[in-house]
N, CA, C and O of each residue as an XYZ file, in Angstrom:
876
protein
N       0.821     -1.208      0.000
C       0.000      0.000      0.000
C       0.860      1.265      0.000
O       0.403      2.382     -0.242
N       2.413      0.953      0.352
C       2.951      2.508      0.374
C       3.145      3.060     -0.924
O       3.293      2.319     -1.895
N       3.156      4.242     -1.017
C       3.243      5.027     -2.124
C       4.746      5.400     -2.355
O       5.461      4.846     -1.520
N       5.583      6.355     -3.447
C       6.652      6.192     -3.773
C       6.877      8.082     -3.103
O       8.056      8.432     -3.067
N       6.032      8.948     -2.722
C       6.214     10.072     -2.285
C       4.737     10.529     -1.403
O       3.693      9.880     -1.342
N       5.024     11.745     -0.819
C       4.036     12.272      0.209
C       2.678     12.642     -0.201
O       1.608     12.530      0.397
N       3.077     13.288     -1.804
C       1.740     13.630     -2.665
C       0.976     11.806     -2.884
O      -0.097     11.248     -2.657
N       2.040     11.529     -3.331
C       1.361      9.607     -3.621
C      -0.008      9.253     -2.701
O      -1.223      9.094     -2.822
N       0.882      9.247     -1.869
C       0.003      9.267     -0.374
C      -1.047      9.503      0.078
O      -1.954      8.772      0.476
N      -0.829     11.495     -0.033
C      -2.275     11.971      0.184
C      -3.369     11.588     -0.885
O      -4.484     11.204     -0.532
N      -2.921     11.737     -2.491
C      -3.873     11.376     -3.457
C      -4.463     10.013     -3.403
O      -5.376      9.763     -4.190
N      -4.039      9.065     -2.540
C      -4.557      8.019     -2.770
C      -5.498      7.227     -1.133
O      -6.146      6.199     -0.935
N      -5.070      8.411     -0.290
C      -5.961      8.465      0.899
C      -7.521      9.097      0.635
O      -8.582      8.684      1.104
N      -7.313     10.109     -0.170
C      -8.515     10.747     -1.244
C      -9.384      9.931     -1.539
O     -10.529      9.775     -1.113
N      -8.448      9.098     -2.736
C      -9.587      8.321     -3.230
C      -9.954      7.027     -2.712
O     -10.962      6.434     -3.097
N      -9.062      6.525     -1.742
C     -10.259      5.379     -0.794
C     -11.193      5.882      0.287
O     -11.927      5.097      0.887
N     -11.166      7.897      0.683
C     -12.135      8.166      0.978
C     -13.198      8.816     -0.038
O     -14.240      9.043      0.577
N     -13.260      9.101     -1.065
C     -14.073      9.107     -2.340
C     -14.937      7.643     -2.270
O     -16.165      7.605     -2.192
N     -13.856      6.172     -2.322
C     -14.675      5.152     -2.628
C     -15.494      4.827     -1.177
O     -16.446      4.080     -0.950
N     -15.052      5.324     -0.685
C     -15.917      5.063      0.855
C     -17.359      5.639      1.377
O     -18.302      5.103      1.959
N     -17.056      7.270      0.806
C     -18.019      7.551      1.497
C     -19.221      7.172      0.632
O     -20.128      6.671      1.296
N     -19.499      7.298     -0.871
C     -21.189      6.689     -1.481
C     -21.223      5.054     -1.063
O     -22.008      4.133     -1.289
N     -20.212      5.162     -0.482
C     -20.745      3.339      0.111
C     -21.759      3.361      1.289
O     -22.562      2.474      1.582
N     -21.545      4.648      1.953
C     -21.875      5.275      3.447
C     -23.408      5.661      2.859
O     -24.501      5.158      3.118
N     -23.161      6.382      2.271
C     -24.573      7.103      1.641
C     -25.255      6.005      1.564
O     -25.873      5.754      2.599
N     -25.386      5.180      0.636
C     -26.209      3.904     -0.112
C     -26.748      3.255      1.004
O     -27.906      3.099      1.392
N     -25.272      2.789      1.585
C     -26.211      1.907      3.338
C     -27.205      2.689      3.839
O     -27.976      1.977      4.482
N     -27.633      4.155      3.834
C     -28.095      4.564      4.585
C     -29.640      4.823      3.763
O     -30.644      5.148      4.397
N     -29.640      4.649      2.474
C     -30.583      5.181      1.711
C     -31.423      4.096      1.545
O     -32.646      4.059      1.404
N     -30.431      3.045      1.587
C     -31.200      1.408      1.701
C     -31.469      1.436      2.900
O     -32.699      1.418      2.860
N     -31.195      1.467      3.936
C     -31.776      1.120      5.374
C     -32.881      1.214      5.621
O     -33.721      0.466      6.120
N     -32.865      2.924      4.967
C     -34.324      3.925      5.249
C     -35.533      3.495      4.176
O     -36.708      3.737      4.452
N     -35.159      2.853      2.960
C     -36.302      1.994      2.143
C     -36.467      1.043      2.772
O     -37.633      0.830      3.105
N     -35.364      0.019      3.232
C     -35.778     -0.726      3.511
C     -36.672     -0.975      4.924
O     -37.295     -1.971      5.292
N     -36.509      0.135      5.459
C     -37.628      0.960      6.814
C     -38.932      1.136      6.236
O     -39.806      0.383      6.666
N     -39.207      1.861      5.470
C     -40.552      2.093      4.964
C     -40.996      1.975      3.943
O     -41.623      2.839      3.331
N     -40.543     -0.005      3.292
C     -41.192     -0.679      2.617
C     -41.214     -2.158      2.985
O     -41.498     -3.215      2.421
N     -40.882     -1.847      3.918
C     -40.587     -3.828      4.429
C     -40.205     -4.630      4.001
O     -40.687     -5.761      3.938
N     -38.789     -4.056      3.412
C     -38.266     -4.857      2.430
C     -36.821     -5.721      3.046
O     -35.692     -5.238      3.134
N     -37.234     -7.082      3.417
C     -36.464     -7.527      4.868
C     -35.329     -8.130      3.916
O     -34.484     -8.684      4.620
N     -35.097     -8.190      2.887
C     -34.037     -8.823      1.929
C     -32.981     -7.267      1.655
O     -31.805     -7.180      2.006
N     -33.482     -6.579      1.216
C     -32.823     -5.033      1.389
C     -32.109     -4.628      2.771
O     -30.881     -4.580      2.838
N     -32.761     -4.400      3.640
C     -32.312     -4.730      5.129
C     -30.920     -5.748      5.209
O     -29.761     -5.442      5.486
N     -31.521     -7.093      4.849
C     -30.021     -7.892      4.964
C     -28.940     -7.752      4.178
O     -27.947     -8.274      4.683
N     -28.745     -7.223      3.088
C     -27.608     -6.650      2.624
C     -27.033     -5.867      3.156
O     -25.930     -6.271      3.522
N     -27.374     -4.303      3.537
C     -27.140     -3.660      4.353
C     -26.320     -4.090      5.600
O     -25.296     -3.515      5.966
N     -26.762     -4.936      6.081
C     -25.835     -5.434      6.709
C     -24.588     -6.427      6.727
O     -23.573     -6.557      7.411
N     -25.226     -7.122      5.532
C     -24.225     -7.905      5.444
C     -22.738     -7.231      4.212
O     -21.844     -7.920      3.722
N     -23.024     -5.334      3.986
C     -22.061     -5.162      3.306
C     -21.836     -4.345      4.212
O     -21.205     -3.365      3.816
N     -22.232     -4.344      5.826
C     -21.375     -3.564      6.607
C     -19.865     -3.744      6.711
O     -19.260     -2.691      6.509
N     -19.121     -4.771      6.965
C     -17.775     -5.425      6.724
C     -16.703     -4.652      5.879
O     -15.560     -4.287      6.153
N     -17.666     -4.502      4.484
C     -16.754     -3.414      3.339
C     -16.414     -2.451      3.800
O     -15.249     -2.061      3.878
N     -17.706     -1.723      4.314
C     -16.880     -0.295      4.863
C     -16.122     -0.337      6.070
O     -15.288      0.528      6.338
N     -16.405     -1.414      6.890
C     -15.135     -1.574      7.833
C     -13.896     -1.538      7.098
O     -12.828     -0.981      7.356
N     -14.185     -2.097      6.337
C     -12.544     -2.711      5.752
C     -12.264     -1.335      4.796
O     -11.148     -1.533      4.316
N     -12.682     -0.261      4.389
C     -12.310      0.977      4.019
C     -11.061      1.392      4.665
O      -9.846      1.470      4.483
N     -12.386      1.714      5.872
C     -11.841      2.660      7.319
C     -10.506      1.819      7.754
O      -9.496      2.440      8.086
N     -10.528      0.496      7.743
C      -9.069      0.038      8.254
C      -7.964     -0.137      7.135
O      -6.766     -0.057      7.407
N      -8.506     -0.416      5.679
C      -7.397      0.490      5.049
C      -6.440      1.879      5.004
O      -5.221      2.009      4.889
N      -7.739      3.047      5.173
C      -7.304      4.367      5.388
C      -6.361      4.128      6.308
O      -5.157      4.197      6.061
N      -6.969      3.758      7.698
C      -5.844      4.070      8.792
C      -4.754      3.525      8.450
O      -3.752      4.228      8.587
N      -4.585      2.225      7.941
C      -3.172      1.806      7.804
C      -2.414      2.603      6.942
O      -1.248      2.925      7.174
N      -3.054      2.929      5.949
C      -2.191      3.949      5.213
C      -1.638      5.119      5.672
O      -0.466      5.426      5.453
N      -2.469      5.840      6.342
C      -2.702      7.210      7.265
C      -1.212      7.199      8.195
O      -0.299      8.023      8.142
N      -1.332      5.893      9.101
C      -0.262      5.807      9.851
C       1.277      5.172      9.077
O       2.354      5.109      9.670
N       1.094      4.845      7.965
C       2.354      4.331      7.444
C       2.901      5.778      6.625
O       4.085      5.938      6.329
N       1.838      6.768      6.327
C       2.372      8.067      5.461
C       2.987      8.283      6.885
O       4.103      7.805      7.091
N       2.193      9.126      8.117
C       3.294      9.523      9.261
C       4.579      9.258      9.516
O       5.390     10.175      9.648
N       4.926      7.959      9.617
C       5.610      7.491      9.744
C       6.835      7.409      9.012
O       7.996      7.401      9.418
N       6.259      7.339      7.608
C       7.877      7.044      6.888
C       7.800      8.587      6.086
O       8.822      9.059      5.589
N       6.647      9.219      6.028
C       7.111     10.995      5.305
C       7.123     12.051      6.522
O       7.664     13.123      6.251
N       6.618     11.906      7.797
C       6.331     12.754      9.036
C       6.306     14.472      8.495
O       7.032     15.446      8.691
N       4.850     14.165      7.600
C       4.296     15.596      6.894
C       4.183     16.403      8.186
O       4.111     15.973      9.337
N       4.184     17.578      7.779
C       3.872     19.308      9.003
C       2.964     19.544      8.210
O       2.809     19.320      7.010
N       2.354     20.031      9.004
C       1.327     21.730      8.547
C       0.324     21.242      7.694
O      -0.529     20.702      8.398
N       0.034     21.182      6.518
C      -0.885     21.290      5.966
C      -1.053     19.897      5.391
O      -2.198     19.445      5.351
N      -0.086     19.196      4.960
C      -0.121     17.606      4.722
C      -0.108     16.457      5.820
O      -0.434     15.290      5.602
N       0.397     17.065      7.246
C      -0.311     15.920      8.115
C      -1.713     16.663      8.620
O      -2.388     15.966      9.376
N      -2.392     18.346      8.221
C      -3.645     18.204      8.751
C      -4.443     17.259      7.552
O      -5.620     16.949      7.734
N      -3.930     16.957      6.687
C      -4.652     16.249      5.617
C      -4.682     14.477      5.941
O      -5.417     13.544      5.617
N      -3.767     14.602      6.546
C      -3.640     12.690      6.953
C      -4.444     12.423      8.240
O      -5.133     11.413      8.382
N      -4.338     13.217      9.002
C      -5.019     13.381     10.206
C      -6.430     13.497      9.945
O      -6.980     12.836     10.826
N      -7.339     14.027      9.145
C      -8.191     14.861      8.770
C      -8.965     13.081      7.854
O     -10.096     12.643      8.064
N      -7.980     12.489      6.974
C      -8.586     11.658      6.627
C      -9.115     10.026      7.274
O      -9.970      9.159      7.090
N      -7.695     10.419      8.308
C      -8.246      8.955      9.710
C      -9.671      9.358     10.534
O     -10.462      8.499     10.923
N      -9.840     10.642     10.710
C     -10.886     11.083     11.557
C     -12.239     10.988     10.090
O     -13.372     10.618     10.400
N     -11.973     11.299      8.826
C     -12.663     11.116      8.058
C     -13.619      9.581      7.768
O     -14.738      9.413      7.283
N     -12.864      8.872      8.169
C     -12.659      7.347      7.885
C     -13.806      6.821      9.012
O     -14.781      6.071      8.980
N     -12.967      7.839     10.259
C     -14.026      7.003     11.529
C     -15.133      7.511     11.607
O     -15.837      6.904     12.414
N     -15.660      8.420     11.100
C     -17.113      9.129     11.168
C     -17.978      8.120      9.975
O     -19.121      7.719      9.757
N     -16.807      8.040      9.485
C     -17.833      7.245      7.882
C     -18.398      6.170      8.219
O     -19.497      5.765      7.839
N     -17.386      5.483      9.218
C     -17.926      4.045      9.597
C     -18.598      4.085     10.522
O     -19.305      3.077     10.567
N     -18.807      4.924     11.539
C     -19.818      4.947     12.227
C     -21.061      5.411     11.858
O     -22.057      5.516     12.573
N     -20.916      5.721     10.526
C     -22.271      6.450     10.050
C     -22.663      4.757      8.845
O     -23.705      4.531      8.230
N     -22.054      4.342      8.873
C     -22.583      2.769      8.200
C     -22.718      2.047      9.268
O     -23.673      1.303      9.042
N     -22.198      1.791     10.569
C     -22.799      1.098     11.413
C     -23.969      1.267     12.135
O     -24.420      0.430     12.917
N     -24.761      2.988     11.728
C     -25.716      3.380     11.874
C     -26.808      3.135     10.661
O     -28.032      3.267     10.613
N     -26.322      2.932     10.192
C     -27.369      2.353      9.109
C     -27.478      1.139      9.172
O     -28.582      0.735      8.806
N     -26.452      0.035      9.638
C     -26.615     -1.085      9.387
C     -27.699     -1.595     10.710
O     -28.387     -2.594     10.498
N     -27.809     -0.942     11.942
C     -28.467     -0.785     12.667
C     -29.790     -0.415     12.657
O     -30.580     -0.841     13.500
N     -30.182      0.542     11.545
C     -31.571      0.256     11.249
C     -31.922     -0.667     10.135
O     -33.091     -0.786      9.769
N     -31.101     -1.217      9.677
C     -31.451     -2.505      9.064
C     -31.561     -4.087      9.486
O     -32.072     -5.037      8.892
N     -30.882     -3.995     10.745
C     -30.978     -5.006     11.731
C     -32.426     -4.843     12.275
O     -33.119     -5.845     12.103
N     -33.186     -3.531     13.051
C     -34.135     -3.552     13.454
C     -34.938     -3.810     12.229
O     -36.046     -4.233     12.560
N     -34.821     -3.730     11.133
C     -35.923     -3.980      9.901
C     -36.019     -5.666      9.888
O     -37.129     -6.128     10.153
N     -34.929     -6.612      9.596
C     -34.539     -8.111      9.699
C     -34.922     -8.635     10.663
O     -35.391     -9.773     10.626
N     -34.784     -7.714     12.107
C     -35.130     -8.853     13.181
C     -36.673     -9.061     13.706
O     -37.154     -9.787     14.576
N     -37.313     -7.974     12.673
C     -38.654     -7.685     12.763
C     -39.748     -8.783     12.174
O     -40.389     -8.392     11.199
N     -40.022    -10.094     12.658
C     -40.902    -10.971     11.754
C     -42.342    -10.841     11.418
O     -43.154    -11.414     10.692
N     -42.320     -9.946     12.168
C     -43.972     -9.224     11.374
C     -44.145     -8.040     10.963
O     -44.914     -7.286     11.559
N     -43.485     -7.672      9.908
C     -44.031     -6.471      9.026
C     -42.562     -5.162      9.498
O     -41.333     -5.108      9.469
N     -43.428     -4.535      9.790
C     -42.197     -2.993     10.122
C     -42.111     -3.080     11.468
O     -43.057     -3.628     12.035
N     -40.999     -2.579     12.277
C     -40.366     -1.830     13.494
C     -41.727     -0.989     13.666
O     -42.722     -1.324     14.308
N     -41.564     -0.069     13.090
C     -42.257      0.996     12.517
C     -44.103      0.881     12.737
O     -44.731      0.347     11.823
N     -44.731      1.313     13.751
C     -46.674      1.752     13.612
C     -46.726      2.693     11.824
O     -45.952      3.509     11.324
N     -47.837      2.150     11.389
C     -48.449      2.583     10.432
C     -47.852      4.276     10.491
O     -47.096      4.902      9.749
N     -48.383      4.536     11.390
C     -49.364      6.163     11.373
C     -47.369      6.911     12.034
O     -47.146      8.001     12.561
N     -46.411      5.861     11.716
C     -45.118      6.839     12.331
C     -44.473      6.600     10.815
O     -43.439      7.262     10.733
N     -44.675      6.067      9.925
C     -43.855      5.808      8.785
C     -44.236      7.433      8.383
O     -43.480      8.090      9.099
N     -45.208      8.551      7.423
C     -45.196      9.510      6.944
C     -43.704     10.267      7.688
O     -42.704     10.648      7.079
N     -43.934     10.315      9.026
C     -43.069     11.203      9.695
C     -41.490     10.389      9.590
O     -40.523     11.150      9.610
N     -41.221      8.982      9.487
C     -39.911      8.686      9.419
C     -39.256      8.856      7.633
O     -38.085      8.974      7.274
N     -40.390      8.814      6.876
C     -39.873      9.085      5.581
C     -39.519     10.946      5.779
O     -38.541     11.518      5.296
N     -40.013     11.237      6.153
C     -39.830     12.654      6.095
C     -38.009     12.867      6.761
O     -37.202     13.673      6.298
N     -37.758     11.952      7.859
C     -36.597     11.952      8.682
C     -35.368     11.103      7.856
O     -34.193     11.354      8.123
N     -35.698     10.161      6.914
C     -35.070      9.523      6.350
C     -34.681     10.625      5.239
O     -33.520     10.931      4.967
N     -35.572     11.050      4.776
C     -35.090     12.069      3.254
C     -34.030     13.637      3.578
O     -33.433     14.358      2.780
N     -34.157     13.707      5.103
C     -33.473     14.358      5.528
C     -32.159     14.337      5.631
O     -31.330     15.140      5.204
N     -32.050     13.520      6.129
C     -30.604     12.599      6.718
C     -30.286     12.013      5.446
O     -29.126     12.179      5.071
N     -31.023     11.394      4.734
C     -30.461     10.842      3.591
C     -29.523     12.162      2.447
O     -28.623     11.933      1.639
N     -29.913     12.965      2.661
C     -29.886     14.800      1.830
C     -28.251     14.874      2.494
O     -27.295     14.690      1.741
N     -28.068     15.132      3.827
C     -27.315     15.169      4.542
C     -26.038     14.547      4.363
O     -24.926     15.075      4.323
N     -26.376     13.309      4.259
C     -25.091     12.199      3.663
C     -24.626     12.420      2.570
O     -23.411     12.513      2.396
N     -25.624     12.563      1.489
C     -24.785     12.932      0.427
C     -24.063     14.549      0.379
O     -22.889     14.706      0.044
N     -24.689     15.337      0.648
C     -24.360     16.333      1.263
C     -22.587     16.387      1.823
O     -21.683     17.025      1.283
N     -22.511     15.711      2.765
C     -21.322     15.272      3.091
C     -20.314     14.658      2.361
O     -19.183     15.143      2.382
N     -20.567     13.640      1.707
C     -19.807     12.906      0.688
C     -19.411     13.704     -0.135
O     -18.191     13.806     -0.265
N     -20.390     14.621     -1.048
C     -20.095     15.720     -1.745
C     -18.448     16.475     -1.104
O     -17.360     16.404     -1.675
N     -18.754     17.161      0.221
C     -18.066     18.197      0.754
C     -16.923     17.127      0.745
O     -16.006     17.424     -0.021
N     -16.767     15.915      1.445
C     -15.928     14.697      0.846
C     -14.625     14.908      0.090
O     -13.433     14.906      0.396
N     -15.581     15.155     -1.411
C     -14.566     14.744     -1.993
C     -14.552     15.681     -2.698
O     -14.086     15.422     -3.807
N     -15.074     17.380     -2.458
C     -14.608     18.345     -3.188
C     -14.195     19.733     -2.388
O     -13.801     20.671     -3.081
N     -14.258     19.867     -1.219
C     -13.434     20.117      0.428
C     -14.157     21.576     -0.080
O     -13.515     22.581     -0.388
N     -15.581     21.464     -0.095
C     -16.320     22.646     -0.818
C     -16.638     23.249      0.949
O     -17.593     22.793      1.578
N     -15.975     23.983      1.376
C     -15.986     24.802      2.878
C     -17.573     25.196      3.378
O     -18.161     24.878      4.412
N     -18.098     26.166      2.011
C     -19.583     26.518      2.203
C     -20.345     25.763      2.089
O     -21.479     25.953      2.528
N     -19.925     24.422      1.336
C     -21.372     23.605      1.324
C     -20.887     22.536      2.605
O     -21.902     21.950      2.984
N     -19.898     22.171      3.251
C     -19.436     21.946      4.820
C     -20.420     22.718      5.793
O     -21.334     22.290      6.498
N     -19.937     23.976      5.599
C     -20.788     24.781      6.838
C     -22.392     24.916      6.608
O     -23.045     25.213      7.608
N     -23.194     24.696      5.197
C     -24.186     24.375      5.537
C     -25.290     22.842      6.257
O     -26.454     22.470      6.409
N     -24.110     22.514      6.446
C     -24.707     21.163      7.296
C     -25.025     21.360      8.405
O     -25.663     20.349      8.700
N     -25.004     22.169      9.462
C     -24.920     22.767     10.785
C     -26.526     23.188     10.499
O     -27.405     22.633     11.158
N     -26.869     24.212      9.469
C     -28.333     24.480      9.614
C     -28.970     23.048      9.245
O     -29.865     22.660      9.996
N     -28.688     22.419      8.424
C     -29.718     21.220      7.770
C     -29.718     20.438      9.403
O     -30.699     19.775      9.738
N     -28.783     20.568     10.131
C     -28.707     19.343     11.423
C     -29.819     19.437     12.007
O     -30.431     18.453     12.424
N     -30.443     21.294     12.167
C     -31.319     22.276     13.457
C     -32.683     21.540     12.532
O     -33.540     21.072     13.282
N     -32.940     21.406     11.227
C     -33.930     20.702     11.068
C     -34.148     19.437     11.291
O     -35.288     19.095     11.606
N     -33.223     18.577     11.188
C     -33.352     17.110     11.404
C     -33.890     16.657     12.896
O     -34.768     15.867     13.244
N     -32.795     17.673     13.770
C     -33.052     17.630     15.417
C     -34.693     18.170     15.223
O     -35.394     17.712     16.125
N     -35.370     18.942     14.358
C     -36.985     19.449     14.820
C     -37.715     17.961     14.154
O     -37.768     17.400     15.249
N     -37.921     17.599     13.820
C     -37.841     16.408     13.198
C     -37.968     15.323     14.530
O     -38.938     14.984     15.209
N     -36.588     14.966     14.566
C     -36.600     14.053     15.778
C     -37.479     14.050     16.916
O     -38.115     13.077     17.321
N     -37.467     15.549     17.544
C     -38.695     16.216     18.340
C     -40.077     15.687     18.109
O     -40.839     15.278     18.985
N     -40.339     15.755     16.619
C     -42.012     15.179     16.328
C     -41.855     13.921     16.727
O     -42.627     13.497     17.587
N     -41.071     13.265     16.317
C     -41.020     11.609     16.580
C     -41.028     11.690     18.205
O     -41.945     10.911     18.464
N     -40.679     12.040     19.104
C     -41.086     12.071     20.442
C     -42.307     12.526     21.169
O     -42.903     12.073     22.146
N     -42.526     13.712     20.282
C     -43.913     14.313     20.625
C     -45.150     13.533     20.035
O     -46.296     13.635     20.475
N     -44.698     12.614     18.811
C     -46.191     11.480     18.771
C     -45.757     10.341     19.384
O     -46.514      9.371     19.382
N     -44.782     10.271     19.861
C     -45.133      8.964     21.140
C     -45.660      8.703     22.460
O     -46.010      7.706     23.092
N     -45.555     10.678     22.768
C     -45.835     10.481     23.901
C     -47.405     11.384     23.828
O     -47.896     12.066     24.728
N     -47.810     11.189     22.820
C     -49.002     11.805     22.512
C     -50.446     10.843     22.919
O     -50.129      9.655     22.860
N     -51.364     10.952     23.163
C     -52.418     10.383     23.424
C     -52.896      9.674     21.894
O     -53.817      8.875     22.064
N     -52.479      9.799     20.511
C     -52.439      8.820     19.256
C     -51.378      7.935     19.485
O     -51.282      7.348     18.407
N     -50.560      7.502     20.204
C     -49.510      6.465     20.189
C     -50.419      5.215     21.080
O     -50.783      5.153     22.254
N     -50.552      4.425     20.080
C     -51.390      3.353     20.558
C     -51.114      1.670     19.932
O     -51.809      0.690     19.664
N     -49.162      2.177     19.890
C     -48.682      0.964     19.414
C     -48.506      0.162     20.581
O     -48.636     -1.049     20.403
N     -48.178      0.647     22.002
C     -47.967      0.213     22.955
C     -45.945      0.237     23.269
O     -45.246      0.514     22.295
N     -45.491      0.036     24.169
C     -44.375      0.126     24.788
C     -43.186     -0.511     23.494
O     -42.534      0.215     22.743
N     -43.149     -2.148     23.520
C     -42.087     -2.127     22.580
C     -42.223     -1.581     21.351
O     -41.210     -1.621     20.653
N     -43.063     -1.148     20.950
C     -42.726     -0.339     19.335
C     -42.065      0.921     19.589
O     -41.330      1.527     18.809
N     -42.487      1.339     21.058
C     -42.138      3.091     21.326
C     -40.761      2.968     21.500
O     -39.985      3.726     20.919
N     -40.285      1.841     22.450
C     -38.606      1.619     22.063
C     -38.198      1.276     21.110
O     -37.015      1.558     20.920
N     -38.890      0.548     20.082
C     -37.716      0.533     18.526
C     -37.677      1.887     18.010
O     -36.692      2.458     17.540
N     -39.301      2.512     18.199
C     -39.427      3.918     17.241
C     -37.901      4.551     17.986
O     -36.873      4.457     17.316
N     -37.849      5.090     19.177
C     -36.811      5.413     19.827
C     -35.678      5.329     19.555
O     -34.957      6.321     19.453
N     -35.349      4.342     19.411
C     -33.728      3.787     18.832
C     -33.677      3.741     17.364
O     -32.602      3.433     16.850
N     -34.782      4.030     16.547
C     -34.443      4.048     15.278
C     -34.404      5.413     14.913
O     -33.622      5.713     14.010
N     -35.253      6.515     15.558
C     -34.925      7.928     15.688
C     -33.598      8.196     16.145
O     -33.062      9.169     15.614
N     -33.173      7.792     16.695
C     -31.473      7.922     17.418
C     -31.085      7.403     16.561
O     -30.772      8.442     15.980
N     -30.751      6.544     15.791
C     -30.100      6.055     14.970
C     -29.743      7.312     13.621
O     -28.769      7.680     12.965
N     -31.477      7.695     13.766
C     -31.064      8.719     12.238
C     -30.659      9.954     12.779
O     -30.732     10.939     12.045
N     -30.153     10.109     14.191
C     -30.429     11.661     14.749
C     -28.629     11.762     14.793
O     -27.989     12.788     14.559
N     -28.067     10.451     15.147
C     -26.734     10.067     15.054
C     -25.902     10.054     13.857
O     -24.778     10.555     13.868
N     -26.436      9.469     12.768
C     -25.746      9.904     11.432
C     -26.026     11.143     10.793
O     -25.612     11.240      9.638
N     -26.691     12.201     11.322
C     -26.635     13.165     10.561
C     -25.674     14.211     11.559
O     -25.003     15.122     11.074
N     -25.732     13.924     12.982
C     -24.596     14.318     13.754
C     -22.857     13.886     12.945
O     -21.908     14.589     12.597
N     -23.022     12.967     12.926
C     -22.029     12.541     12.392
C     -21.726     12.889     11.000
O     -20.524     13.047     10.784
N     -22.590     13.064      9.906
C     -22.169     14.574      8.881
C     -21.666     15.700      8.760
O     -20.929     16.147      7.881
N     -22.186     16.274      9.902
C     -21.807     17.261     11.004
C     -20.031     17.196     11.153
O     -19.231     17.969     10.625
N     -19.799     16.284     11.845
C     -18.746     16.211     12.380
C     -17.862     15.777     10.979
O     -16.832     16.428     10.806
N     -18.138     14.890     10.128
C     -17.268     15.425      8.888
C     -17.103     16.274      8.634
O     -15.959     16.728      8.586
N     -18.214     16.981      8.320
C     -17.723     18.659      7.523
C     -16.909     19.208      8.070
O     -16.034     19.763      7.405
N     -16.889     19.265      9.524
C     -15.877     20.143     10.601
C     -14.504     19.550     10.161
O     -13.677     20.212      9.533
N     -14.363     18.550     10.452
C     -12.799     17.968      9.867
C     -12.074     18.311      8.548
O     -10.872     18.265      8.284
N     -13.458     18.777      7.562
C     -13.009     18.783      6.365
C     -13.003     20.233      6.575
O     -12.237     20.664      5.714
N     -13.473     21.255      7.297
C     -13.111     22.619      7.087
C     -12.046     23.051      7.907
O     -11.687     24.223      8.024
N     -11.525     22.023      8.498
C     -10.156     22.421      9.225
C      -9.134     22.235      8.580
O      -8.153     22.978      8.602
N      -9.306     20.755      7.636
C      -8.247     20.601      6.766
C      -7.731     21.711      6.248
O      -6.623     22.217      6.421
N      -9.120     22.222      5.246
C      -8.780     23.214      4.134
C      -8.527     24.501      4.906
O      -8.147     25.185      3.956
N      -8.472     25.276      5.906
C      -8.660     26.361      6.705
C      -7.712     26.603      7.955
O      -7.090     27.611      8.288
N      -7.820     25.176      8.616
C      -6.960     25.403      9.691
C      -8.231     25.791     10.978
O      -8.031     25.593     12.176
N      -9.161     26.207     10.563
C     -10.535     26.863     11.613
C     -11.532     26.170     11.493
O     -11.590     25.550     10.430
N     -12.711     25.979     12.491
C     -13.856     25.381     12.344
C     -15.011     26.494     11.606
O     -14.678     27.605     11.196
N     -15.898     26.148     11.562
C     -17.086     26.379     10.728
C     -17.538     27.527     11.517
O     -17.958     28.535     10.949
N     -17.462     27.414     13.129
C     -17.819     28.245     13.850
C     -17.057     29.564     13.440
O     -17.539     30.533     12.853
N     -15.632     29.370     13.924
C     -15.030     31.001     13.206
C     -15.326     31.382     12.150
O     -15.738     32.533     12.002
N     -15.202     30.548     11.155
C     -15.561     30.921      9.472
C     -16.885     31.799      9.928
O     -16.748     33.010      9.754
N     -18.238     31.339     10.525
C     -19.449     32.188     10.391
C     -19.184     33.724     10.791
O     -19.706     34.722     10.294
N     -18.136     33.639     11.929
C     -18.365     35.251     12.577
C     -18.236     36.279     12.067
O     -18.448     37.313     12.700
């Protein structure tokens, strides 16, 4: 895997995070169909191509730490190596969040996780978060700063979002009874977590290019 110079290196940490992150996206776009169509064969892929993107993220790092090591970049080429290990681990935690609502879809033998009357409102949360990811992937792999820092507002909607999903459970129409209100629960966290975790890409990726977070950039 080593490269023959420092540029080698970074260009090719790039593009196994290029091939990584629409892997991230997809898990997550399938999860969320496969959420609100009951599609329990869709679901099991999802998980069962969680592994790949493990095996991304533990490529990157090995690479990540073998550039340190044998080029020991400064300044702007180890915030780029640094920038892509932290890149790596958000990605995979944002596929192990998907693969997680595809587990609750599989382990489900009758129909959806999901009450009837909560699917309108989780498609609405899925298309969000789903926006988000790619969103990210985008900023990814074109270190576009402004379209980074608009992920911070898209988050303040997702979090209002999440809110409804609490406010009809604990509403006098929630009449799925207790265990559905804990899957609904953990599958809202699930999507409230990967779009946090978009979040926290972009920030990495506007430090790379900047040296500053998103926060200074606004002031």
């Amino acid at each position: 895997m080593r490269r023959e110079t420092l540029d080698d290196n970074l260009t090719q940490l790039q593009a196994m995070l290029d091939e990584m992150g629409p892997l991230v996206a997809a898990a997550f776009r399938n999860a969320s169909t496969a959420l609100l169509s009951d599609r329990h064969r869709l679901a099991e892929q999802v998980v069962a191509r969680d592994p790949i993107i493990d095996g991304h993220r533990a490529a990157i790092e090995l690479l990540a730490v073998e550039t340190m090591n044998l080029h020991q970049p400064v300044v702007g080429p180890l915030r780029s190596v640094v920038t892509a290990l932290r890149c790596a681990q958000q990605l995979e935690r944002m596929g192990d969040l998907a693969a997680h609502i595809a587990e609750a879809v599989a382990r489900s033998t009758d129909g959806s996780p999901l009450p009837e009357y909560a699917r309108p409102l989780f498609a609405e949360y899925g298309r969000r978060v789903a926006a988000m990811g790619d969103k990210a992937v985008t900023v990814l792999r074109t270190r576009n700063v402004l379209l980074a820092c608009e992920l911070e507002t898209d988050d303040d909607a997702v979090d209002a979002v999440h809110r409804s999903v609490f406010e009809l459970m604990f509403s006098p129409d929630w009449q799925a009874g207790v265990q559905a209100a804990v899957e609904t629960a953990l599958l809202a966290r699930f999507h409230e977590r990967y779009a946090d975790h978009t979040v926290h890409l972009a920030k990495h990726i506007v430090y790379a290019v900047t040296g500053s977070t998103p926060e200074e950039i606004s002031r």
